[in-house]
mmCIF file of the N, C-alpha and C atoms, coordinates in Angstrom:
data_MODEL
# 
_entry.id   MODEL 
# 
loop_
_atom_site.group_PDB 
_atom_site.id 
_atom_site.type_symbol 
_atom_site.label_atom_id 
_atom_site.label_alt_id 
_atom_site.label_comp_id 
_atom_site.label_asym_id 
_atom_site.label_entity_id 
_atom_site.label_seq_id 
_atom_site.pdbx_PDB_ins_code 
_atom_site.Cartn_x 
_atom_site.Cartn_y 
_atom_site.Cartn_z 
_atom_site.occupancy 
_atom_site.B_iso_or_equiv 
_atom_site.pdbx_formal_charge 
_atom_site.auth_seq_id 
_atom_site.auth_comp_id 
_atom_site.auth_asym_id 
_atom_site.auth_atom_id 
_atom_site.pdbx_PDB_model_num 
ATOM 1   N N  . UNK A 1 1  ? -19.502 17.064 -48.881 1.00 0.00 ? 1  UNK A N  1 
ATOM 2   C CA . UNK A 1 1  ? -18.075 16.845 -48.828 1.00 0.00 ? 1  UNK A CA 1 
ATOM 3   C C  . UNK A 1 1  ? -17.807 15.346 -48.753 1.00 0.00 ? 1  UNK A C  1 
ATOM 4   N N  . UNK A 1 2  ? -16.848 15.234 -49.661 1.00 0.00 ? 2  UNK A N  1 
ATOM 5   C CA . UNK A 1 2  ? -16.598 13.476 -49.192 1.00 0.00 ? 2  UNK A CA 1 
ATOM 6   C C  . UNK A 1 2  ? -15.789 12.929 -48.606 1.00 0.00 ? 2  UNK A C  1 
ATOM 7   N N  . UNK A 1 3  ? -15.578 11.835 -47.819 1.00 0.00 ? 3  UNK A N  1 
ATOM 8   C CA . UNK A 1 3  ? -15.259 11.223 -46.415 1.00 0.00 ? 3  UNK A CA 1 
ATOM 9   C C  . UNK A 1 3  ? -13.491 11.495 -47.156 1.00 0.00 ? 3  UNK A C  1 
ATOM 10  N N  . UNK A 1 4  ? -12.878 11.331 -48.215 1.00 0.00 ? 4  UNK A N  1 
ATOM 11  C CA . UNK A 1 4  ? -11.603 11.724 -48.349 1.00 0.00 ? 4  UNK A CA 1 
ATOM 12  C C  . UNK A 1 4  ? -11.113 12.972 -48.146 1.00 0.00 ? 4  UNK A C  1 
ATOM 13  N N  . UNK A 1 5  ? -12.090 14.046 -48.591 1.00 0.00 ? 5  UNK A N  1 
ATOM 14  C CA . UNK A 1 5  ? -11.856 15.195 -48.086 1.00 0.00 ? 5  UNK A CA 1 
ATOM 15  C C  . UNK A 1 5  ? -11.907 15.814 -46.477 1.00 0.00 ? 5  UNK A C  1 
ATOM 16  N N  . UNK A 1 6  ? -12.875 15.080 -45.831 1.00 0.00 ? 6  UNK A N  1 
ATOM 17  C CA . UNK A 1 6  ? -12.771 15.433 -44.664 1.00 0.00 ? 6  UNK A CA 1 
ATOM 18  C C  . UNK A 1 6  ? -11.846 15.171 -44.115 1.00 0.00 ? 6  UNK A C  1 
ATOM 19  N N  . UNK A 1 7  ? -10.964 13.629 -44.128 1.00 0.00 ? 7  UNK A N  1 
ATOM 20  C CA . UNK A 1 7  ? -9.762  13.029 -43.707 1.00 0.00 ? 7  UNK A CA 1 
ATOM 21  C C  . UNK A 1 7  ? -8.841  14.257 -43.486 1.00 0.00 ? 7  UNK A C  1 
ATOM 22  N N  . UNK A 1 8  ? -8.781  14.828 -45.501 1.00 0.00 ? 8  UNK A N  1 
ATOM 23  C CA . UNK A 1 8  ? -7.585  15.284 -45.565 1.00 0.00 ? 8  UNK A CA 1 
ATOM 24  C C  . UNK A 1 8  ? -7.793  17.336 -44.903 1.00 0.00 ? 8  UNK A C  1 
ATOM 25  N N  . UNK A 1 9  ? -8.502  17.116 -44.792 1.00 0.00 ? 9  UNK A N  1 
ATOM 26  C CA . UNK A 1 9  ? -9.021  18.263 -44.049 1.00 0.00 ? 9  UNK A CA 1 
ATOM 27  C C  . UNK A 1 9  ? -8.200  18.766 -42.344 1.00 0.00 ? 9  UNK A C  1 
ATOM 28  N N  . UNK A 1 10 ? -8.522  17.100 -41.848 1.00 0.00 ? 10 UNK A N  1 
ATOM 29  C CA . UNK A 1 10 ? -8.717  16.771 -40.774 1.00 0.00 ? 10 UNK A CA 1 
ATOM 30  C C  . UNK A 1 10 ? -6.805  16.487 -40.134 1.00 0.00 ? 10 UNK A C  1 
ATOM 31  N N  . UNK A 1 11 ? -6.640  15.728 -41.456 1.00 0.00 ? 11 UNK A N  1 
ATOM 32  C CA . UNK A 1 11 ? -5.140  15.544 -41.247 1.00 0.00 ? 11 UNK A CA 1 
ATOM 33  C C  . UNK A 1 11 ? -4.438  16.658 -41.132 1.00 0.00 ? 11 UNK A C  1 
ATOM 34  N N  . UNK A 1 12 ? -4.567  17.601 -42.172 1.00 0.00 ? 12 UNK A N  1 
ATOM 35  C CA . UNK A 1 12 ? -4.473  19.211 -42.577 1.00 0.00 ? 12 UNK A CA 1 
ATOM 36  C C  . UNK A 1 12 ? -4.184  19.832 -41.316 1.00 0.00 ? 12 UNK A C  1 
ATOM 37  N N  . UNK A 1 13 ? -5.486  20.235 -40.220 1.00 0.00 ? 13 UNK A N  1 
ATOM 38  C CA . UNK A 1 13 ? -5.787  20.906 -39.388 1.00 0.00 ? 13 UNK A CA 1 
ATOM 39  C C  . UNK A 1 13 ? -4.994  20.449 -38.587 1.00 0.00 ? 13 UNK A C  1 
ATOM 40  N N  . UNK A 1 14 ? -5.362  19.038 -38.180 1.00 0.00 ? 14 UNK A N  1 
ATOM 41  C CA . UNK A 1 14 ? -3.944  18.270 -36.938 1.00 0.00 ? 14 UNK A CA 1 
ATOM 42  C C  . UNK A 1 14 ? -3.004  18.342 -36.857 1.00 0.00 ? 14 UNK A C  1 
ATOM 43  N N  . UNK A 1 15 ? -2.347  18.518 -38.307 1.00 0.00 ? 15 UNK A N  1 
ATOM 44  C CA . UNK A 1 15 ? -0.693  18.616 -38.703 1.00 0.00 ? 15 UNK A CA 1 
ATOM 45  C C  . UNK A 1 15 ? -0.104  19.949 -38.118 1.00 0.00 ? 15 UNK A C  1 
ATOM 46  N N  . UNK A 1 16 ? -1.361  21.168 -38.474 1.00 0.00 ? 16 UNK A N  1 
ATOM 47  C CA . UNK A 1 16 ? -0.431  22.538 -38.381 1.00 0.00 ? 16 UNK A CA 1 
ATOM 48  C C  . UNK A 1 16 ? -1.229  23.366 -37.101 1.00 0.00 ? 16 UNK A C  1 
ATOM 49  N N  . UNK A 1 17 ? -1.293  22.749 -36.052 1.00 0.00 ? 17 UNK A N  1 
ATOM 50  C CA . UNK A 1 17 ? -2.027  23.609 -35.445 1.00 0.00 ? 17 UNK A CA 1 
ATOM 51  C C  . UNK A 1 17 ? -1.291  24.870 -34.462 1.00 0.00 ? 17 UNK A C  1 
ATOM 52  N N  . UNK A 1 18 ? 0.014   24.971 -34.819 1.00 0.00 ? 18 UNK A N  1 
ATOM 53  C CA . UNK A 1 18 ? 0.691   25.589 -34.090 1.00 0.00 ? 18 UNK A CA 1 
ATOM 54  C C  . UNK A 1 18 ? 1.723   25.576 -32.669 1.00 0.00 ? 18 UNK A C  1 
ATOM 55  N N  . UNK A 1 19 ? 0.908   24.438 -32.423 1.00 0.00 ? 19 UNK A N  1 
ATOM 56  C CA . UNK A 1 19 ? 1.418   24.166 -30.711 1.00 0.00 ? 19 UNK A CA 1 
ATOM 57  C C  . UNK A 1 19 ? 2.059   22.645 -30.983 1.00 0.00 ? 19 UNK A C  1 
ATOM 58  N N  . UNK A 1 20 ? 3.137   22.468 -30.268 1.00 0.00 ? 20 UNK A N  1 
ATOM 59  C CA . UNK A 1 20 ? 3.651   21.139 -30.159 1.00 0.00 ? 20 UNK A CA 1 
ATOM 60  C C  . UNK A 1 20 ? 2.570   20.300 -29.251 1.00 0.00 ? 20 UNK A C  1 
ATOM 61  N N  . UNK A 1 21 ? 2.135   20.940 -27.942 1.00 0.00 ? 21 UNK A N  1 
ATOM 62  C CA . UNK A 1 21 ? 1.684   20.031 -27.130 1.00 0.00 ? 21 UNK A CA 1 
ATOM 63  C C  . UNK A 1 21 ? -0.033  19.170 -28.266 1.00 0.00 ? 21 UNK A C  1 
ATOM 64  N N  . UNK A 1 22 ? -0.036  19.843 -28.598 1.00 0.00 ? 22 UNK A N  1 
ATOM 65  C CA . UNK A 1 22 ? -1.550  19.658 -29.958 1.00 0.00 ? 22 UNK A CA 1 
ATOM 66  C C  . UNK A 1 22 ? -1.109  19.378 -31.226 1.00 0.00 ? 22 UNK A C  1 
ATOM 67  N N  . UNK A 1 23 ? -0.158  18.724 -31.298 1.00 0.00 ? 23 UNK A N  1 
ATOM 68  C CA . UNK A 1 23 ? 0.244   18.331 -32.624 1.00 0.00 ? 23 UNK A CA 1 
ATOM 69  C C  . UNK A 1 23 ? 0.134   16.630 -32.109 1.00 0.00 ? 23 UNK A C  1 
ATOM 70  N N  . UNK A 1 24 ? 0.840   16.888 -31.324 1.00 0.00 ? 24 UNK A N  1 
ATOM 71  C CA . UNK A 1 24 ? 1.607   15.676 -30.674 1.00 0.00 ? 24 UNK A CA 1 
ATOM 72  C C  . UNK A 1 24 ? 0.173   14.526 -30.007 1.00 0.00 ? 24 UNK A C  1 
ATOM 73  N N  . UNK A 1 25 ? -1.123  15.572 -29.350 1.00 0.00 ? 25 UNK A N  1 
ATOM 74  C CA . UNK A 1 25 ? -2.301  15.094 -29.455 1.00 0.00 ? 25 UNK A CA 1 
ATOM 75  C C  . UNK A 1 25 ? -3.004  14.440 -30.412 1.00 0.00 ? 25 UNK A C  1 
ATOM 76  N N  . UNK A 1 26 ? -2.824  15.607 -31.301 1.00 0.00 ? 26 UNK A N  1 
ATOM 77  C CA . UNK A 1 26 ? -3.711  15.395 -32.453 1.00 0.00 ? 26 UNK A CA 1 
ATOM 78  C C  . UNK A 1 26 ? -3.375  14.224 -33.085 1.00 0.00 ? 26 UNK A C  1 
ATOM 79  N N  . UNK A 1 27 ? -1.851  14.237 -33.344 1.00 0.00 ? 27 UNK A N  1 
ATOM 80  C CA . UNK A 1 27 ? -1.546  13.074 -33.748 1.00 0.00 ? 27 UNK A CA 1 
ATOM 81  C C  . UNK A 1 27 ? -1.964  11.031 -33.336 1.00 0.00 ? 27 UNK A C  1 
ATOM 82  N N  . UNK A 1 28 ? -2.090  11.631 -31.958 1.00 0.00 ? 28 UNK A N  1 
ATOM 83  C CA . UNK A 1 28 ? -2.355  10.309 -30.922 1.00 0.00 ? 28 UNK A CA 1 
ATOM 84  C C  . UNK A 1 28 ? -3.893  9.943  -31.144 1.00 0.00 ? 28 UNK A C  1 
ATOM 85  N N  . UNK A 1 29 ? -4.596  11.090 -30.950 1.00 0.00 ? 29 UNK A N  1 
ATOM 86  C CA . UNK A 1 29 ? -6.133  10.644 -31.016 1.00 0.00 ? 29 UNK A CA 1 
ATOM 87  C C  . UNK A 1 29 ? -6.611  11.037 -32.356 1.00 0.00 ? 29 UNK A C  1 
ATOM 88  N N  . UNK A 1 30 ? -6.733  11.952 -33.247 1.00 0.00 ? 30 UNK A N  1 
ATOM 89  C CA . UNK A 1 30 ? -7.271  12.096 -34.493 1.00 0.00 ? 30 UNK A CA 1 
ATOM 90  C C  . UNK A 1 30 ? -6.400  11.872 -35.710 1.00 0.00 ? 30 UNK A C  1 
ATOM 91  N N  . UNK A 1 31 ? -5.304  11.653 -36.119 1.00 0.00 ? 31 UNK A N  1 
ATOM 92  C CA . UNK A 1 31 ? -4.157  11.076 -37.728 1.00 0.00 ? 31 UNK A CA 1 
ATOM 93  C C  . UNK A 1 31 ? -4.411  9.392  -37.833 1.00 0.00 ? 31 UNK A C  1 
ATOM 94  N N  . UNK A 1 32 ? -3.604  9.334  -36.269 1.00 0.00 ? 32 UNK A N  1 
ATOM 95  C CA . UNK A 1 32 ? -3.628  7.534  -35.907 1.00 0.00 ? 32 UNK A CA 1 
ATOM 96  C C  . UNK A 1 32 ? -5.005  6.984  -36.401 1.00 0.00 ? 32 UNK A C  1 
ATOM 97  N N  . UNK A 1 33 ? -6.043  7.461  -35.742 1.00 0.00 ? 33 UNK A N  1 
ATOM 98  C CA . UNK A 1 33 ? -7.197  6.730  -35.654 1.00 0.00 ? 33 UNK A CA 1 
ATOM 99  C C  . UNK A 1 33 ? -8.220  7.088  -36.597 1.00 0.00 ? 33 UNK A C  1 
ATOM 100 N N  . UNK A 1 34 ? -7.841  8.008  -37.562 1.00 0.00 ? 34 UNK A N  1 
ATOM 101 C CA . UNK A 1 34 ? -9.169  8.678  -38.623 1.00 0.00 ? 34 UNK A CA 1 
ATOM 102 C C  . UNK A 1 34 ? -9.743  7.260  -39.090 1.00 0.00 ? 34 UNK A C  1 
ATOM 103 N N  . UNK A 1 35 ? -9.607  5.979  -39.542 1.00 0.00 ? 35 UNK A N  1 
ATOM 104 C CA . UNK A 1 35 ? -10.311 5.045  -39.591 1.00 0.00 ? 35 UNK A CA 1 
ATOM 105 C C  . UNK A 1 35 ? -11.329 5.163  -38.990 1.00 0.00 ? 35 UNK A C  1 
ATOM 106 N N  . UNK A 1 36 ? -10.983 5.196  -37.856 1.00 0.00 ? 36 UNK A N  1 
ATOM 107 C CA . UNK A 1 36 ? -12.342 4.551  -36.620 1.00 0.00 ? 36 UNK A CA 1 
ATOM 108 C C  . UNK A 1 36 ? -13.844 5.893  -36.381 1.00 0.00 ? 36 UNK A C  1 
ATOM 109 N N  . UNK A 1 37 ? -13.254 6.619  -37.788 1.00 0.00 ? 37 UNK A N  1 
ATOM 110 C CA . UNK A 1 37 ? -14.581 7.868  -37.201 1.00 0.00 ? 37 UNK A CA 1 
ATOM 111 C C  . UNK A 1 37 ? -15.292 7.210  -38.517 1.00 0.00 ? 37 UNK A C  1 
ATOM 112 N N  . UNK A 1 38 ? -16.679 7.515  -38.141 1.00 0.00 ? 38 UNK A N  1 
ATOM 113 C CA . UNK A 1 38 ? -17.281 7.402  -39.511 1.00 0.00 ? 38 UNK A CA 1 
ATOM 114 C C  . UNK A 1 38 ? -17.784 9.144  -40.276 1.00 0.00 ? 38 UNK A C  1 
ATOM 115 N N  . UNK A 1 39 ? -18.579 9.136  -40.941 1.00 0.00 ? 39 UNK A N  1 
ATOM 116 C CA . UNK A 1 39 ? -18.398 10.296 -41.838 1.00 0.00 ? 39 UNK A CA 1 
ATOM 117 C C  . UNK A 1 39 ? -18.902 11.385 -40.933 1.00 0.00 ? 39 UNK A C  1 
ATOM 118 N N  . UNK A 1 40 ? -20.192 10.936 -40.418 1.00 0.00 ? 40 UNK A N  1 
ATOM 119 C CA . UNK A 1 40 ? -20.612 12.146 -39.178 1.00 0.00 ? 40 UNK A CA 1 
ATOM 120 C C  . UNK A 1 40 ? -19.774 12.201 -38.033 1.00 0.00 ? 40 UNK A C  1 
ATOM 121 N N  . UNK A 1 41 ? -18.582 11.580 -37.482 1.00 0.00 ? 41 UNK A N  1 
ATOM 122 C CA . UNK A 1 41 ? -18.409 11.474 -36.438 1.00 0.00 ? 41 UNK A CA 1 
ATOM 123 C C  . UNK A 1 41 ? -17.094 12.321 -37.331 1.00 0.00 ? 41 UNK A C  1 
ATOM 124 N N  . UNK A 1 42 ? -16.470 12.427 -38.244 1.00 0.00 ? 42 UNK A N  1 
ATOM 125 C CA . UNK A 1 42 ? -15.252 13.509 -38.963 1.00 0.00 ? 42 UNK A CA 1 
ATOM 126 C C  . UNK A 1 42 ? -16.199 14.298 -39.468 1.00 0.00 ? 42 UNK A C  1 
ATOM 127 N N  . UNK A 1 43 ? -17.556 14.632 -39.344 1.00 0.00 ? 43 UNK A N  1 
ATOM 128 C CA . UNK A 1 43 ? -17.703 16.213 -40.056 1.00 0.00 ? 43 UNK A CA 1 
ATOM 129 C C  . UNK A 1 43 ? -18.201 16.517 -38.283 1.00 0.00 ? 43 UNK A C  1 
ATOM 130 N N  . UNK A 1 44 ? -18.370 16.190 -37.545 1.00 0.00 ? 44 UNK A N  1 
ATOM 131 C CA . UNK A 1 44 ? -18.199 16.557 -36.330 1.00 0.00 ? 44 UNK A CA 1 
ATOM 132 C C  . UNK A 1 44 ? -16.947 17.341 -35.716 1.00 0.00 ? 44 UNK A C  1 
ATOM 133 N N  . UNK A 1 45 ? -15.826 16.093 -36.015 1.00 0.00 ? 45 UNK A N  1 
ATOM 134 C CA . UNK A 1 45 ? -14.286 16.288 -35.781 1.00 0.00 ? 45 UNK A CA 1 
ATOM 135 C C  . UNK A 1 45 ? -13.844 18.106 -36.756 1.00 0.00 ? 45 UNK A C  1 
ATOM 136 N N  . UNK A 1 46 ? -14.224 17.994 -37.585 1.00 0.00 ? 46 UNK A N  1 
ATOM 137 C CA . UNK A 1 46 ? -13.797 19.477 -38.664 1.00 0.00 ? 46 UNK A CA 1 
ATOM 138 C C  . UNK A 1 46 ? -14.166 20.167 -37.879 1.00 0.00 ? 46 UNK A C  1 
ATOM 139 N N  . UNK A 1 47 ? -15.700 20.307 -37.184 1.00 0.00 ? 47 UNK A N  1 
ATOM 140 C CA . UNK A 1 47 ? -16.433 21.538 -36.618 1.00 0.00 ? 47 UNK A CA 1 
ATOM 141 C C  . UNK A 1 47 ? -16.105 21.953 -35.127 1.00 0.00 ? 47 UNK A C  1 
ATOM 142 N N  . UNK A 1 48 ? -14.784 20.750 -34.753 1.00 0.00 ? 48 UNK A N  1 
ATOM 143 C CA . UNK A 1 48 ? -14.204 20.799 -33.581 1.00 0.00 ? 48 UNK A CA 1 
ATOM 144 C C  . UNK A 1 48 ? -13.415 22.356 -33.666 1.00 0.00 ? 48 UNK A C  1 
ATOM 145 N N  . UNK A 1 49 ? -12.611 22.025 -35.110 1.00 0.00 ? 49 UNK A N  1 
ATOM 146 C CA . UNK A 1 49 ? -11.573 22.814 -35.119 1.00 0.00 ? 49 UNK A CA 1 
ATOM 147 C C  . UNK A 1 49 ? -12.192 24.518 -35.383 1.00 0.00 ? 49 UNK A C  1 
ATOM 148 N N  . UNK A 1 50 ? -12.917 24.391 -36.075 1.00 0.00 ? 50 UNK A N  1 
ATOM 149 C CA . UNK A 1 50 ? -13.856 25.871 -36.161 1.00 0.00 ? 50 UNK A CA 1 
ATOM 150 C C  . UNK A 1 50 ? -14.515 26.119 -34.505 1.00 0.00 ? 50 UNK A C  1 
ATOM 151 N N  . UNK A 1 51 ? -14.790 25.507 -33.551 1.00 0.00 ? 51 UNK A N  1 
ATOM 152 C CA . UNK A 1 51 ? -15.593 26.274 -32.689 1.00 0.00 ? 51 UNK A CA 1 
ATOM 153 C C  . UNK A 1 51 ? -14.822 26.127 -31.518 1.00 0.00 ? 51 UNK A C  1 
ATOM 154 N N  . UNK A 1 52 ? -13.837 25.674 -30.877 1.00 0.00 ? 52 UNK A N  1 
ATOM 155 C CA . UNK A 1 52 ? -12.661 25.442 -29.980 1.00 0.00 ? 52 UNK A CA 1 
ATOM 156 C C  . UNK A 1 52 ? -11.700 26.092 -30.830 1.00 0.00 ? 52 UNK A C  1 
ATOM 157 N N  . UNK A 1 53 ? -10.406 26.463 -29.761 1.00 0.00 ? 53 UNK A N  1 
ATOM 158 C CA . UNK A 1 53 ? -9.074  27.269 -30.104 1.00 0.00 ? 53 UNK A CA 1 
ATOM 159 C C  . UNK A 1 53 ? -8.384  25.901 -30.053 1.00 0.00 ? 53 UNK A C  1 
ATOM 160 N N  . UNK A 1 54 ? -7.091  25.688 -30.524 1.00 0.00 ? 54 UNK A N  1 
ATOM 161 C CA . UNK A 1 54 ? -6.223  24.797 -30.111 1.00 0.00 ? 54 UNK A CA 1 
ATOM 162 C C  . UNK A 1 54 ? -6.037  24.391 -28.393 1.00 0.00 ? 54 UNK A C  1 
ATOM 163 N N  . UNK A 1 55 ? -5.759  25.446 -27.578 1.00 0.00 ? 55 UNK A N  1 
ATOM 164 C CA . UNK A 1 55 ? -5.465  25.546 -26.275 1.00 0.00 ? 55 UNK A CA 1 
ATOM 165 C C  . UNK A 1 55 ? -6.702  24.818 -25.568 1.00 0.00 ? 55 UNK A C  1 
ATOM 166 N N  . UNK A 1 56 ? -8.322  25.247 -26.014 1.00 0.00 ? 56 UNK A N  1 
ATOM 167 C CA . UNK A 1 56 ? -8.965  24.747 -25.551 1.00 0.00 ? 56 UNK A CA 1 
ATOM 168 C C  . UNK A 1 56 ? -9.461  23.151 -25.754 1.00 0.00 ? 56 UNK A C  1 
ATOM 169 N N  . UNK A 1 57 ? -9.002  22.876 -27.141 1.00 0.00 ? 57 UNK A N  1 
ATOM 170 C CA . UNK A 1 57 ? -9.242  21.505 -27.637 1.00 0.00 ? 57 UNK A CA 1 
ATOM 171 C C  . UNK A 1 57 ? -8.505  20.262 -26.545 1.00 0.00 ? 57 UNK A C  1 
ATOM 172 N N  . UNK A 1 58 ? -6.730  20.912 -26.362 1.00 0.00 ? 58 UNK A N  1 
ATOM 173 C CA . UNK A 1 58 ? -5.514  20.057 -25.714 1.00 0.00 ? 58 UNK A CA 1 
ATOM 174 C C  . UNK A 1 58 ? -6.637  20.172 -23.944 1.00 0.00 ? 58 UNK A C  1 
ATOM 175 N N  . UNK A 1 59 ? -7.225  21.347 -23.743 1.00 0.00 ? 59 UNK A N  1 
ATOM 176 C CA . UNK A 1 59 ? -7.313  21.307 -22.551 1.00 0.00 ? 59 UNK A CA 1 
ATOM 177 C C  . UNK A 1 59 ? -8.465  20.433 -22.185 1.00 0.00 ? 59 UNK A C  1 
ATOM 178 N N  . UNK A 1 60 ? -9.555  20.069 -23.168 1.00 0.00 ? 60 UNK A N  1 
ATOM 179 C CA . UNK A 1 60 ? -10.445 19.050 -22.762 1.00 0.00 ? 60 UNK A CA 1 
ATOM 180 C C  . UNK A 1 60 ? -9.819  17.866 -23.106 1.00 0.00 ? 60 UNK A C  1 
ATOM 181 N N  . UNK A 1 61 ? -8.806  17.619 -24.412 1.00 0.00 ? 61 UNK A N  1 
ATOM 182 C CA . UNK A 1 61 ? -8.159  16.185 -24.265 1.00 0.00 ? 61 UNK A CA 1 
ATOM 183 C C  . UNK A 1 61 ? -7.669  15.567 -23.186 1.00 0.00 ? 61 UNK A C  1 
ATOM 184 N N  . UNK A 1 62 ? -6.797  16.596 -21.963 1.00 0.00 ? 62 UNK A N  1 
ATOM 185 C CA . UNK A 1 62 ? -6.451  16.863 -20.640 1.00 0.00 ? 62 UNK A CA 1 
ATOM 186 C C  . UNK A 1 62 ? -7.082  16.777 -19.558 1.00 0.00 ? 62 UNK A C  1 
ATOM 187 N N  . UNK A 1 63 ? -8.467  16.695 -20.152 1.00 0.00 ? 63 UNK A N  1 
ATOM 188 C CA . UNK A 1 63 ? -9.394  16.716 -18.882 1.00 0.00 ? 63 UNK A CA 1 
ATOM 189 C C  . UNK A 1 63 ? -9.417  17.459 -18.131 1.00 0.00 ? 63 UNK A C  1 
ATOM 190 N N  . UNK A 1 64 ? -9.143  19.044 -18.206 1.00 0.00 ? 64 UNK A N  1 
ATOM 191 C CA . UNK A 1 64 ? -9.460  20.771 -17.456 1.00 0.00 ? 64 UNK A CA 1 
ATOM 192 C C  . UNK A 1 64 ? -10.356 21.225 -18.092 1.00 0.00 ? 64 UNK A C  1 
ATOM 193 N N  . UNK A 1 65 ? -11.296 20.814 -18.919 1.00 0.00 ? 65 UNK A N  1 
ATOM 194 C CA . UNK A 1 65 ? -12.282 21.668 -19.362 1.00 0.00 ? 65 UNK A CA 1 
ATOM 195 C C  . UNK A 1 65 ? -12.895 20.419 -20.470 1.00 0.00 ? 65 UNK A C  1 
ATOM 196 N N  . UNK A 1 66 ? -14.211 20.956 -19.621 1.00 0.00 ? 66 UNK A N  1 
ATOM 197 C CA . UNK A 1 66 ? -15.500 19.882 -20.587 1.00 0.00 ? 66 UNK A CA 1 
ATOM 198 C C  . UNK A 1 66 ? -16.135 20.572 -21.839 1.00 0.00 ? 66 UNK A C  1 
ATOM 199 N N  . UNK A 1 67 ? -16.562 19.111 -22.641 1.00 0.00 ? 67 UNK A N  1 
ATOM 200 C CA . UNK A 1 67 ? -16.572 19.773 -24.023 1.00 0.00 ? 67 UNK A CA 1 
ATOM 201 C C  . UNK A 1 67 ? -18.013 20.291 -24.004 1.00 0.00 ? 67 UNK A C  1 
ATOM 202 N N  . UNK A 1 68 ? -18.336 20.789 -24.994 1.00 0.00 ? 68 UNK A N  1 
ATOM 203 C CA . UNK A 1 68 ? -19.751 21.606 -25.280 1.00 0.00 ? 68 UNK A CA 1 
ATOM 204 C C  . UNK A 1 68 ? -20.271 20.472 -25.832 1.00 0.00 ? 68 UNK A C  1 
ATOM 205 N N  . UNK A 1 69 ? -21.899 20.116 -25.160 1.00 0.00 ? 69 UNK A N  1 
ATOM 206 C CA . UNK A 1 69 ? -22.630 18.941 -25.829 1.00 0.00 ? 69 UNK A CA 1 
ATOM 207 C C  . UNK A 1 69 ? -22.269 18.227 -26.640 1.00 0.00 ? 69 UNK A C  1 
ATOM 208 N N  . UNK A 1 70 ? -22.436 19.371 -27.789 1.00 0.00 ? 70 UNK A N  1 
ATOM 209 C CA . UNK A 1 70 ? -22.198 18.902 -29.562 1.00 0.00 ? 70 UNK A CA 1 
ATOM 210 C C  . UNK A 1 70 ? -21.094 17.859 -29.502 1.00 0.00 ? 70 UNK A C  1 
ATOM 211 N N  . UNK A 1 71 ? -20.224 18.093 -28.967 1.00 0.00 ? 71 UNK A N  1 
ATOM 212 C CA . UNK A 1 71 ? -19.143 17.265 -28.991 1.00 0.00 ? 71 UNK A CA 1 
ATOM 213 C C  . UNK A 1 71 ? -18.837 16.163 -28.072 1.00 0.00 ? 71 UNK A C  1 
ATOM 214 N N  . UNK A 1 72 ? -19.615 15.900 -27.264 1.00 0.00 ? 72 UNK A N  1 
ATOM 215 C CA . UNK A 1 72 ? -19.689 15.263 -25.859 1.00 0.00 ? 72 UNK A CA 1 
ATOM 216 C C  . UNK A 1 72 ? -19.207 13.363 -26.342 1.00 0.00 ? 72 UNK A C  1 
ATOM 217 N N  . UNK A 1 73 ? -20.147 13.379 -27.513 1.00 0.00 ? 73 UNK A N  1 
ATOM 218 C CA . UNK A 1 73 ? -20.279 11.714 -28.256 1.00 0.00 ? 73 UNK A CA 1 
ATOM 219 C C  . UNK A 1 73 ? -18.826 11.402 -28.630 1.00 0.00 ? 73 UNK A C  1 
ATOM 220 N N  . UNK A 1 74 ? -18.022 12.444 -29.594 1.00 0.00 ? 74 UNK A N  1 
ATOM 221 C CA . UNK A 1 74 ? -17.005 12.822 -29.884 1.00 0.00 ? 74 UNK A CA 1 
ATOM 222 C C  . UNK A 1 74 ? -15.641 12.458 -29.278 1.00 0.00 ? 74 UNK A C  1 
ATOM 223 N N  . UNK A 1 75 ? -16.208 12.697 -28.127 1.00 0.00 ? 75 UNK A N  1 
ATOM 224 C CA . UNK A 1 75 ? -14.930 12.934 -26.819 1.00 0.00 ? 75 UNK A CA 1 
ATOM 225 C C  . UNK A 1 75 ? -14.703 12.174 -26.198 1.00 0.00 ? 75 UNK A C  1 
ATOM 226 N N  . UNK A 1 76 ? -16.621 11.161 -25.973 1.00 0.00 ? 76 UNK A N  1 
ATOM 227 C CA . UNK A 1 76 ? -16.195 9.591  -25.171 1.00 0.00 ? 76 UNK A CA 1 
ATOM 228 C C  . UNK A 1 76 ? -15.957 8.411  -26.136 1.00 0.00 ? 76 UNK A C  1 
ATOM 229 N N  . UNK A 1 77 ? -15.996 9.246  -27.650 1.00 0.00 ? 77 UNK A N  1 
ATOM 230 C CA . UNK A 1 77 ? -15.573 7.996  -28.372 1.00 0.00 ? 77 UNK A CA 1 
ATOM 231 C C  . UNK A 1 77 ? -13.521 8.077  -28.288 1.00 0.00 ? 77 UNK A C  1 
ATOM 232 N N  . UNK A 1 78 ? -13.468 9.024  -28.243 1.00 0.00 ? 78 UNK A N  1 
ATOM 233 C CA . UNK A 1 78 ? -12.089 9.804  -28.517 1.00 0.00 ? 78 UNK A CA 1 
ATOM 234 C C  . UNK A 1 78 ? -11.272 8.897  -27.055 1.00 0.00 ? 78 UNK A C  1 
ATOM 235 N N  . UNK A 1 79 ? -11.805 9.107  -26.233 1.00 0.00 ? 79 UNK A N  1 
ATOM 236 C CA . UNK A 1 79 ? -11.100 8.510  -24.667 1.00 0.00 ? 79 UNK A CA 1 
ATOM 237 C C  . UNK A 1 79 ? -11.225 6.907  -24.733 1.00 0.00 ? 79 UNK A C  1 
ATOM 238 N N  . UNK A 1 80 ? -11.966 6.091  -25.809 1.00 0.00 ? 80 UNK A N  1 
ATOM 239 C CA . UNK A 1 80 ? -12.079 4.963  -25.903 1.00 0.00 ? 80 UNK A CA 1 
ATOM 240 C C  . UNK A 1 80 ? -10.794 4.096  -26.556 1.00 0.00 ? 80 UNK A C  1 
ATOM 241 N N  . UNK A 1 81 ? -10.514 5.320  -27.414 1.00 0.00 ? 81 UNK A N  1 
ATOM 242 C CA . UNK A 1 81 ? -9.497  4.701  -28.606 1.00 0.00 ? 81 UNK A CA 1 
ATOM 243 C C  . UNK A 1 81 ? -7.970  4.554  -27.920 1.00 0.00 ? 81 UNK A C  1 
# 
């Protein structure tokens, strides 16, 4: 897959996720900042959205629930930005 597609993948998923409170996230940490991922760090970000629910994604952005390994790199790059 190539790094434009993942973007628009990524933008895709962020845009419609159903919930205001996770739009409004998504928007802050993953639309704003898709620059700053590199290609593994957005085919990471895609596999967020397949293995977390929305509710659970906002709730580790929130800091009530820790992420699963895989995503651990993800999350302290994510709290940096």
């Amino acid at each position: 897959m190539t790094l434009n597609s993942l973007k628009k993948i990524i933008k895709f998923r962020s845009i419609y996720s159903g919930r205001k409170e996770t739009d409004i996230l998504y928007k802050k940490y993953f639309i704003k900042n898709l620059e700053e991922f590199n290609e593994k760090e957005l085919d990471i970000l895609k596999s967020l959205f397949d293995f977390y629910s929305d509710g659970e994604i906002y709730q580790i952005l929130t800091k009530k629930l820790k992420p699963n390994l895989k995503f651990k790199n993800l999350f302290a790059k994510i709290d940096k930005i």
